[in-house]
C-alpha positions as a Markdown table, in Angstrom:
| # | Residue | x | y | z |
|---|---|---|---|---|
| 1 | Unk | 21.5 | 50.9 | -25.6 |
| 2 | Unk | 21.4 | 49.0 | -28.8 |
| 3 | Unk | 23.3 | 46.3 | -27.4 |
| 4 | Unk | 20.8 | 45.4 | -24.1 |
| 5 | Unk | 18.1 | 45.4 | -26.3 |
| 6 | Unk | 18.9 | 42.6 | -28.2 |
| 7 | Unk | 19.7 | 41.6 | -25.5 |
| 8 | Unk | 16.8 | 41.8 | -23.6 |
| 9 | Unk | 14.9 | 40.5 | -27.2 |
| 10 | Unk | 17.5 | 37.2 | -26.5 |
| 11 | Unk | 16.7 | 36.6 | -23.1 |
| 12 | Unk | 12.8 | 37.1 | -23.3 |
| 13 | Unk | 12.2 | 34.7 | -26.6 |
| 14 | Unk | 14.7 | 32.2 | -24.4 |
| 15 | Unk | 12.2 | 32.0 | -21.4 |
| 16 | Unk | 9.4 | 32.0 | -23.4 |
| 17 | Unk | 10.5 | 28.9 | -25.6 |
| 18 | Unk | 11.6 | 27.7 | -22.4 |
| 19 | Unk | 8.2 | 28.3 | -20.9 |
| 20 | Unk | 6.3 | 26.7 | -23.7 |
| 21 | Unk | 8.5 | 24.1 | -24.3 |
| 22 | Unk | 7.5 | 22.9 | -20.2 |
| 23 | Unk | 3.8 | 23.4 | -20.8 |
| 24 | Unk | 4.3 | 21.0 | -23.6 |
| 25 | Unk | 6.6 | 18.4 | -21.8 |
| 26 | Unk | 3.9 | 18.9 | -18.4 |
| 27 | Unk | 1.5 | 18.2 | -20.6 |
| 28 | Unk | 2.7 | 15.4 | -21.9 |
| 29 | Unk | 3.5 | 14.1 | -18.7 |
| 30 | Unk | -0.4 | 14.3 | -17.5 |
| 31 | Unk | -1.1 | 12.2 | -20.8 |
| 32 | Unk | 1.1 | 9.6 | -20.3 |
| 33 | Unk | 1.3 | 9.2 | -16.0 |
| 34 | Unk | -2.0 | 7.5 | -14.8 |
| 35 | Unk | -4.5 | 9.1 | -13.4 |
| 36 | Unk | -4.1 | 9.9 | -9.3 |
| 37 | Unk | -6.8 | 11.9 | -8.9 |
| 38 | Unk | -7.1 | 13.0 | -4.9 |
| 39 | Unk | -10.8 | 12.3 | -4.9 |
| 40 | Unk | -11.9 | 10.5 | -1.7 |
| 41 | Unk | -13.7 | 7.6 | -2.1 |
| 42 | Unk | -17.2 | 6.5 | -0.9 |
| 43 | Unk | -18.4 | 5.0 | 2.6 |
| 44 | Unk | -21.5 | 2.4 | 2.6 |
| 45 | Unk | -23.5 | 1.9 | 5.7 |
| 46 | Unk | -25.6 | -1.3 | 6.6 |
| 47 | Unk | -28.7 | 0.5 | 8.4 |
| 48 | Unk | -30.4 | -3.1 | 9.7 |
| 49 | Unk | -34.1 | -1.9 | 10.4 |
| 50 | Unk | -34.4 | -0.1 | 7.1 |
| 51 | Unk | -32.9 | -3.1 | 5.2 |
| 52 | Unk | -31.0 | -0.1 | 3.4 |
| 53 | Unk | -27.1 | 0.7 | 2.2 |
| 54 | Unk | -26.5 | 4.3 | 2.8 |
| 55 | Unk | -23.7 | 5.6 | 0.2 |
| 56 | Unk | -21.3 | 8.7 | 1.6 |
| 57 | Unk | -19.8 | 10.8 | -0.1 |
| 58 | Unk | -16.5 | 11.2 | 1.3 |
| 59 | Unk | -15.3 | 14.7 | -0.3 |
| 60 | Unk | -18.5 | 16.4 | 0.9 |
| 61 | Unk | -19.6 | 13.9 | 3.6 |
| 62 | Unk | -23.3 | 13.9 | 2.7 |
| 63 | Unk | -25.7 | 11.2 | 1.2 |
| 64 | Unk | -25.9 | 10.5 | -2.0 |
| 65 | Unk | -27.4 | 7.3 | -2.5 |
| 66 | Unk | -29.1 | 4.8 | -1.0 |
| 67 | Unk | -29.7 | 0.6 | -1.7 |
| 68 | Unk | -32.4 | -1.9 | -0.9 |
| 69 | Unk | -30.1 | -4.7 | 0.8 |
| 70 | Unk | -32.6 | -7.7 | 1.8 |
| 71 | Unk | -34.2 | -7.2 | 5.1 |
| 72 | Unk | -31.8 | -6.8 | 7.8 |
| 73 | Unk | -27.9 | -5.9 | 6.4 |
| 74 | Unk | -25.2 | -6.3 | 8.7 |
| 75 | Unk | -21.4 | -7.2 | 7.5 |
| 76 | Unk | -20.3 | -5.3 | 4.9 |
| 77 | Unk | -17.3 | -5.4 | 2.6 |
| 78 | Unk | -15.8 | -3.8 | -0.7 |
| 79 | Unk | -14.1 | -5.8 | -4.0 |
| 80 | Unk | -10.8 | -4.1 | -4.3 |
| 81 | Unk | -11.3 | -2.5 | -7.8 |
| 82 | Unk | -14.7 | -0.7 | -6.0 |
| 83 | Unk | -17.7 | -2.6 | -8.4 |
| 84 | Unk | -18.9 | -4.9 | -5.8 |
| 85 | Unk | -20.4 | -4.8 | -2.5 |
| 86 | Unk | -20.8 | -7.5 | -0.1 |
| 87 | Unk | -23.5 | -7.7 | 2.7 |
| 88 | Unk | -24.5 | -10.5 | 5.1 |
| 89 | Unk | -28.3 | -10.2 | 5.3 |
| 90 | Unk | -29.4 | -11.8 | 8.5 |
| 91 | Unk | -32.5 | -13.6 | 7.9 |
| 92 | Unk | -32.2 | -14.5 | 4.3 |
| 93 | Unk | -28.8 | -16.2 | 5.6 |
| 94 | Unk | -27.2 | -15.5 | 3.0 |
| 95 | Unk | -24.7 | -12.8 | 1.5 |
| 96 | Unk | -26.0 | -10.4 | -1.1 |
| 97 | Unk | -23.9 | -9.9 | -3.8 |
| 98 | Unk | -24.6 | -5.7 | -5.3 |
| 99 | Unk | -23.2 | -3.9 | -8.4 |
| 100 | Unk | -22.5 | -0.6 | -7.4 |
| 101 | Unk | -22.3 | 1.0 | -10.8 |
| 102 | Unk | -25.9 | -0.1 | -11.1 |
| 103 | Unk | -26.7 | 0.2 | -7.1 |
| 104 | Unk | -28.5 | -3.1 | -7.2 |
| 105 | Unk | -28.8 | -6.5 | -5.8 |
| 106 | Unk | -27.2 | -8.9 | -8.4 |
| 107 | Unk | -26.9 | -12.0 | -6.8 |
| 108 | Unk | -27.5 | -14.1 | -3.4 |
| 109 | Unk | -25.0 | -16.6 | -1.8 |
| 110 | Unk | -25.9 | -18.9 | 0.4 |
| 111 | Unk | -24.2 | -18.9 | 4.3 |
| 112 | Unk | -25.3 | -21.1 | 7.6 |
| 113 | Unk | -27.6 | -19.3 | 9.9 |
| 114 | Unk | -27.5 | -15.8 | 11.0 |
| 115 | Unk | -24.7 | -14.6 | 9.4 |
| 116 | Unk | -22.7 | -11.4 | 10.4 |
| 117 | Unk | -19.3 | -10.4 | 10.1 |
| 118 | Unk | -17.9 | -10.0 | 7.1 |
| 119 | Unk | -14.0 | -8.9 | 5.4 |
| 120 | Unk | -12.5 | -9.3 | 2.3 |
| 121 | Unk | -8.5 | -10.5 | 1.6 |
| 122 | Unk | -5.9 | -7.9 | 1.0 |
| 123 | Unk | -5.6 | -9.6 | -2.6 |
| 124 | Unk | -9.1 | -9.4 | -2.8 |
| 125 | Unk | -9.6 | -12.8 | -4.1 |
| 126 | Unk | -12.0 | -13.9 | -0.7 |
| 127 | Unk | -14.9 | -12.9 | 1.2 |
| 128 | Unk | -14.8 | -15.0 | 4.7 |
| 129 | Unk | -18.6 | -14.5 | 6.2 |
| 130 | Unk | -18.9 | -15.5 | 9.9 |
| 131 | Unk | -22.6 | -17.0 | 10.8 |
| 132 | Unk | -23.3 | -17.1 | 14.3 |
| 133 | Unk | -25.6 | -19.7 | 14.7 |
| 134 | Unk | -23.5 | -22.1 | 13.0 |
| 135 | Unk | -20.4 | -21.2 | 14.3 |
| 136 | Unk | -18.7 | -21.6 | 11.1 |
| 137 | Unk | -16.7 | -19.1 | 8.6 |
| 138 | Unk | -17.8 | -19.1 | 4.8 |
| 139 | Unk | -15.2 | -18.6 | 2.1 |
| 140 | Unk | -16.5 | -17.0 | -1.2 |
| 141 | Unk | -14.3 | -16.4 | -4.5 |
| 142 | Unk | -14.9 | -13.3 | -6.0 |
| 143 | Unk | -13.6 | -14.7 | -8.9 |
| 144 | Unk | -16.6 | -16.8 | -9.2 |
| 145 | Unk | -19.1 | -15.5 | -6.0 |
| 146 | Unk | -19.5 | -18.6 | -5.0 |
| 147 | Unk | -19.1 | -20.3 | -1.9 |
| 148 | Unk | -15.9 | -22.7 | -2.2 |
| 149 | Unk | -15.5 | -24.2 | 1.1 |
| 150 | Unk | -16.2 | -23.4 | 5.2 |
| 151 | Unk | -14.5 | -24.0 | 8.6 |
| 152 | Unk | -16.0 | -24.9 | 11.8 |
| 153 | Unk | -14.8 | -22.8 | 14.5 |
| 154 | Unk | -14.4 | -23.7 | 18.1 |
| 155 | Unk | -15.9 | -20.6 | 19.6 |
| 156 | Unk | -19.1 | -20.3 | 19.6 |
| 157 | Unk | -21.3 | -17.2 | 18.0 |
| 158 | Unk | -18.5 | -15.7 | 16.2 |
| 159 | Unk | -18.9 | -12.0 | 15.4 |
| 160 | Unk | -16.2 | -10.6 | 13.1 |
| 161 | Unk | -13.6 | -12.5 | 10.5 |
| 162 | Unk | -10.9 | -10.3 | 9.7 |
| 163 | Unk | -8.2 | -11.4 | 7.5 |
| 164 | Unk | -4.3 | -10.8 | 8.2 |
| 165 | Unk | -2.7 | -8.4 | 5.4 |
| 166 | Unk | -0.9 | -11.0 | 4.1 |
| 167 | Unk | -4.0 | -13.1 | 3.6 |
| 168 | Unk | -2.5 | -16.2 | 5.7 |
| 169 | Unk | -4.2 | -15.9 | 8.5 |
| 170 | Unk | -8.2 | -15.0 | 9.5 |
| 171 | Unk | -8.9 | -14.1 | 13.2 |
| 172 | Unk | -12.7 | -14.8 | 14.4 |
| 173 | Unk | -14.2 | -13.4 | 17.6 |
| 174 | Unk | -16.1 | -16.0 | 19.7 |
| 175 | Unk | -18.3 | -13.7 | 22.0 |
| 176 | Unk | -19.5 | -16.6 | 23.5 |
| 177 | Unk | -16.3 | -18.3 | 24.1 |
| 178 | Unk | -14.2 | -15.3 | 25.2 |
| 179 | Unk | -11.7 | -16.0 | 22.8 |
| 180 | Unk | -10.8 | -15.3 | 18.8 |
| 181 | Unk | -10.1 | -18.4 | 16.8 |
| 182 | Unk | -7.4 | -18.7 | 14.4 |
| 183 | Unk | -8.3 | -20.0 | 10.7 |
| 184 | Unk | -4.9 | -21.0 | 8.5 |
| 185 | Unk | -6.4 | -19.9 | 5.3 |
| 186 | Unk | -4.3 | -22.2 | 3.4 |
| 187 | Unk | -5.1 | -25.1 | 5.5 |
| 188 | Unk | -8.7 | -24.5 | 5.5 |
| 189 | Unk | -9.0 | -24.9 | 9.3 |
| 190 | Unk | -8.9 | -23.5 | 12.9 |
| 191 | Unk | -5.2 | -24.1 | 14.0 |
| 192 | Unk | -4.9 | -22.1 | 17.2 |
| 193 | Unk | -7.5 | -19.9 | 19.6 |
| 194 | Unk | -6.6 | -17.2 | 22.1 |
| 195 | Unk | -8.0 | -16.7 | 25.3 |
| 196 | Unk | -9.2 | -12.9 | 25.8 |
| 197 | Unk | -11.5 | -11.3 | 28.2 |
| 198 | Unk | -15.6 | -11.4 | 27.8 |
| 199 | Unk | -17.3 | -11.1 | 24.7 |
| 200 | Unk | -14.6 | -10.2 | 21.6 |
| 201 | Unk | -15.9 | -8.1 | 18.8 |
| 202 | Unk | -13.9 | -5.9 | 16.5 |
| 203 | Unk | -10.5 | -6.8 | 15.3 |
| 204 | Unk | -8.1 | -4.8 | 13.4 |
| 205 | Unk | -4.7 | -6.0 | 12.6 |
| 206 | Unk | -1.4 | -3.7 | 12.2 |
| 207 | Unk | -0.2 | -2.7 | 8.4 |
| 208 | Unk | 2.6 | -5.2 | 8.8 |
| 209 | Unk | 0.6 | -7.7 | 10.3 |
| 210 | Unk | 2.4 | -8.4 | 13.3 |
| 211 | Unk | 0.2 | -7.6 | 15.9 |
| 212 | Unk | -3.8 | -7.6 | 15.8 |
| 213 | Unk | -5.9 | -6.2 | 18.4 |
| 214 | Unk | -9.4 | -7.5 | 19.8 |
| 215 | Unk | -11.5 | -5.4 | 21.6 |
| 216 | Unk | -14.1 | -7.6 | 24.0 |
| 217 | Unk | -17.3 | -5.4 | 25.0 |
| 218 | Unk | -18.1 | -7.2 | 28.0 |
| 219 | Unk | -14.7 | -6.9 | 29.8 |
| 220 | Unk | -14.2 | -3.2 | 28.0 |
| 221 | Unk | -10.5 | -4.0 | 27.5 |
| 222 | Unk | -8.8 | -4.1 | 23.9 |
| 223 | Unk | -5.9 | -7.2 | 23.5 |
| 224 | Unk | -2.9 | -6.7 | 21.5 |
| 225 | Unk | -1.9 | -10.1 | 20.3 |
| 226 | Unk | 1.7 | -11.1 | 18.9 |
| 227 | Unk | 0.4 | -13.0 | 15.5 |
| 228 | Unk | 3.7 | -15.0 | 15.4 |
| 229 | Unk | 3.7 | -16.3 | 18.7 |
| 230 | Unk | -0.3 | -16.4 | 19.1 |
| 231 | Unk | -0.1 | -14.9 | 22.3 |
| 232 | Unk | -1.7 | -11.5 | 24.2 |
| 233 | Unk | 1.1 | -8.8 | 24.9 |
| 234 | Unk | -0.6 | -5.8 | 26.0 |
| 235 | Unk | -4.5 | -4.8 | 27.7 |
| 236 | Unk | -5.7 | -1.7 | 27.2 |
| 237 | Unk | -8.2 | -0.1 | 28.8 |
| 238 | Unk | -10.3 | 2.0 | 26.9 |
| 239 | Unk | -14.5 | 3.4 | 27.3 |
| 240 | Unk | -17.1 | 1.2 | 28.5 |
| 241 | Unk | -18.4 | -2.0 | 26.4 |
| 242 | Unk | -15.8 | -1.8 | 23.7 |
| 243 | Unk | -16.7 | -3.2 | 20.4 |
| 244 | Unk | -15.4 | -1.6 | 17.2 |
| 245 | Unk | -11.8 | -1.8 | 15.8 |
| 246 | Unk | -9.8 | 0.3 | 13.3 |
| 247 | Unk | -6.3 | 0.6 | 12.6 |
| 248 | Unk | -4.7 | 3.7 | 11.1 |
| 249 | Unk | -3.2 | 3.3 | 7.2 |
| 250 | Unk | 0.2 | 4.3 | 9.1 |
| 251 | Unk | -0.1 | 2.0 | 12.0 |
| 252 | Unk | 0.3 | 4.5 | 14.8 |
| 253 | Unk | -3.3 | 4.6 | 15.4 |
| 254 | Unk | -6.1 | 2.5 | 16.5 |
| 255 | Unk | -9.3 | 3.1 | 17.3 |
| 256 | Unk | -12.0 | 1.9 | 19.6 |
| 257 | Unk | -15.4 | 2.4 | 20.1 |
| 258 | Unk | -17.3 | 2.3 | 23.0 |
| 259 | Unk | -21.2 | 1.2 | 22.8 |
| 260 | Unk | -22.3 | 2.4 | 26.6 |
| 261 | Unk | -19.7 | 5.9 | 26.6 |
| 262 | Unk | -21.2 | 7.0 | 23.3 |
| 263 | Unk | -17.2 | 8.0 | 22.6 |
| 264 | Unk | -14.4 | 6.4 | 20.3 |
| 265 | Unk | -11.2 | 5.3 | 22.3 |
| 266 | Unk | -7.4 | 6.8 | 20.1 |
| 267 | Unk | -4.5 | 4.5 | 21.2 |
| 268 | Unk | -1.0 | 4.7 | 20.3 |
| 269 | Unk | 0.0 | 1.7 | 18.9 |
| 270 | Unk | 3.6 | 2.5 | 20.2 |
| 271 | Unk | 3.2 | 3.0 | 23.6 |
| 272 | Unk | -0.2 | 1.3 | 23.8 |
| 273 | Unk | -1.8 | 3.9 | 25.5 |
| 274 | Unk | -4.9 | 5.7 | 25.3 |
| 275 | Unk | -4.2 | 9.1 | 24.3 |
| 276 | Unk | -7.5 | 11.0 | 22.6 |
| 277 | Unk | -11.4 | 10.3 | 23.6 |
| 278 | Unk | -13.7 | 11.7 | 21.5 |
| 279 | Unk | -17.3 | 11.8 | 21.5 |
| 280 | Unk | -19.7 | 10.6 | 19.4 |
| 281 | Unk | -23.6 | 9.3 | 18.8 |
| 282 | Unk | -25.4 | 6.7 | 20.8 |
| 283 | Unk | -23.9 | 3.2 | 20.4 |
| 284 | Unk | -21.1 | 3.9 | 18.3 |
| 285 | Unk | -20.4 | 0.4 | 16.9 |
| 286 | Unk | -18.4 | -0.3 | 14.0 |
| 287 | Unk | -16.2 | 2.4 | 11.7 |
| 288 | Unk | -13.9 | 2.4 | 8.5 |
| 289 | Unk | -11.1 | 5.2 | 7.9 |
| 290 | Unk | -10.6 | 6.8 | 4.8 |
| 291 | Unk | -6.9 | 5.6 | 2.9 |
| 292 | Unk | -5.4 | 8.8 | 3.6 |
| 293 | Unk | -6.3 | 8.4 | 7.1 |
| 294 | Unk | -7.8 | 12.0 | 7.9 |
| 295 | Unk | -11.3 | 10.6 | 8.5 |
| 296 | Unk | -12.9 | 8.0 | 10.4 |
| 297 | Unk | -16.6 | 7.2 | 10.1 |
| 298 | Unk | -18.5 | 5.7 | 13.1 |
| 299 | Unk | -21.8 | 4.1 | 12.7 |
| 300 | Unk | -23.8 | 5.1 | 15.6 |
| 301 | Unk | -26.7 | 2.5 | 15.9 |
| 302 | Unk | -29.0 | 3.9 | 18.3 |
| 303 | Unk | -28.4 | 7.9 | 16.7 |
| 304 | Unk | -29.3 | 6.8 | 13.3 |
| 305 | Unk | -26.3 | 8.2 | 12.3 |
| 306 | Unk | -22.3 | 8.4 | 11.4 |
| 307 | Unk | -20.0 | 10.8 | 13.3 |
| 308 | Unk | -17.3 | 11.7 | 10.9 |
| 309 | Unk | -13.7 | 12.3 | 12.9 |
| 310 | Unk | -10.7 | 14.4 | 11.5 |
| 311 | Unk | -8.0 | 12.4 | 12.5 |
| 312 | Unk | -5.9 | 15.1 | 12.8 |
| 313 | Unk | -7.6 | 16.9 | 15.8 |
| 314 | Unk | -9.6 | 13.8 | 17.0 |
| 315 | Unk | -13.1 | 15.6 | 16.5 |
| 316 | Unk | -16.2 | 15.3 | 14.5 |
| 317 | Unk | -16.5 | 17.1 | 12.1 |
| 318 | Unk | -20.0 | 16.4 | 11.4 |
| 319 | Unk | -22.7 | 13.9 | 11.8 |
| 320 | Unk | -24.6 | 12.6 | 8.7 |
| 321 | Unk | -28.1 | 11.3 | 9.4 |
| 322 | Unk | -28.5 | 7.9 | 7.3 |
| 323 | Unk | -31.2 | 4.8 | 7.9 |
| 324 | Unk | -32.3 | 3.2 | 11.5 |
| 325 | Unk | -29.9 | 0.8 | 13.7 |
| 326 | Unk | -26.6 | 1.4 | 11.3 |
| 327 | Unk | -24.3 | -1.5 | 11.5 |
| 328 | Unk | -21.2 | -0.4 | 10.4 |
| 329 | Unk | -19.1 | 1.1 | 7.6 |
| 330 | Unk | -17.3 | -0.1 | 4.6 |
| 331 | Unk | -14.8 | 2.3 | 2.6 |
| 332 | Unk | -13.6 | 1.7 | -1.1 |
């Protein structure tokens, strides 16, 4: 008996030094790893009759903020380290430059008329602005916000400027010329434009950037395009008027939404195939996914509101009321 108490005495003061000594080591770990806190991030929506930004929560999916934008915000796009917003305010034609630690306007930029679209690089060191008018593609440093240079594009009242991930390459839908316009960022100039079906919109390009796909409202089709050889490889038919494009973080998604269906379109970007429909508010237009991909939030112009999707069942999850007409979404 004597002997296995001691025993036991041994074995219990060797867990517990071994317990405490990998509290201390775990807590030392937490001090010297950075912070990756699972906190999801915000969503900002361009309501164009309110001349408002809504701000979304995106952990409880409710309002928690909201920002006088000019008089009629459209495009919309995030700085990489989350500070800065970007929003093309039609009739001012100009982009608004706003601080979101201090959710206010900060500074204007000028763009040609009617301005719209808007996307920021991968790198994060441009904002490209499409104006409509115009027909030209505005290329801002963030370094500086100020407008460096512009290209004229071919097409004419271009909608959406979406840069490739590697930041070579910008596609621009035409809607009036049935086609989206290459720009070789580099070059600083429109080398290429592909023929699609009538009246482009969205555009989304895969993680790797090897394909990008146009959705064109008119013709309700969505185009997969090669980007190396600058030609269409797949049509897909998804909902009526198509407009809105987003891919999934993984690539095996992308999403479409449909203006006249009041629904959002899931393809598999494997098979090309449509294999979800899911519906939403009235005039679904454009939408943003969360980095972790589990939600995707659809402005829904003509609802005054943004269906929330779980990507995971392909349903909403819940509809968040925000200003009148919303344009879009942008996601940190």
């Amino acid at each position: 008996m004597k002997n296995n108490y001691f025993l036991h005495i041994f074995v219990t003061s060797s867990f517990t030094g071994l317990a405490k000594r990998m509290a201390m080591a775990g807590a030392l770990s937490a001090l010297l790893t950075p912070c990756t806190s699972s906190a999801l991030p915000f969503a900002y929506v361009p309501n164009e009759k309110s001349g408002t930004i809504s701000i979304i929560d995106c952990a409880s999916d409710s309002v928690v903020g909201q920002i006088k934008a000019g008089t009629r915000p459209r495009g919309v796009a995030v700085s990489r380290d989350g500070n800065t917003l970007y929003v093309s305010d039609q009739p001012a034609n100009a982009l608004l430059v706003i601080d979101l630690k201090k959710r206010e306007q900060t500074g204007t930029i000028p763009l040609g008329e009617s301005p719209e679209g808007v996307d920021i690089s991968r790198a994060g060191d441009w904002v490209a602005a499409v104006s409509e008018i115009t027909n030209t593609v505005s290329f801002i440093s963030t370094a500086t916000n100020k407008k460096v240079f512009s290209v004229k594009t071919e097409g004419k009242n271009p909608e959406h400027a979406t840069f490739s991930p590697d930041g070579k390459w910008l596609y621009v839908s035409a809607e009036e010329a049935d086609s989206v316009d290459i720009v070789d960022v580099a070059k600083r100039r429109q080398v290429a434009s592909v023929k699609l079906g009538l009246r482009p919109r969205g555009v989304a390009f895969s993680p790797d950037g090897s394909q990008a796909y146009i959705a064109a409202e008119m013709a309700s089709m969505v185009y997969a395009v090669d980007v190396a050889t600058q030609k269409v490889v797949a049509e897909i038919k998804p909902g009526n008027f198509s407009n809105g494009v987003t891919m999934s973080p993984d690539g095996s998604r992308v999403y479409i939404s449909n203006g006249k269906d009041g629904t959002v379109s899931v393809i598999d970007a494997s098979s090309n195939t449509v294999i979800a429909t899911i519906a939403v508010g009235k005039r679904p237009w454009n939408m943003a996914i969360t980095p972790d991909g589990k939600k995707l939030y659809v402005a829904n112009g003509r609802s005054n509101s943004v269906s929330v999707i779980d990507t995971a069942s392909n349903s909403v999850s819940k509809e968040i009321s925000v200003g009148e007409l919303p344009w879009g979404v942008a996601i940190r």
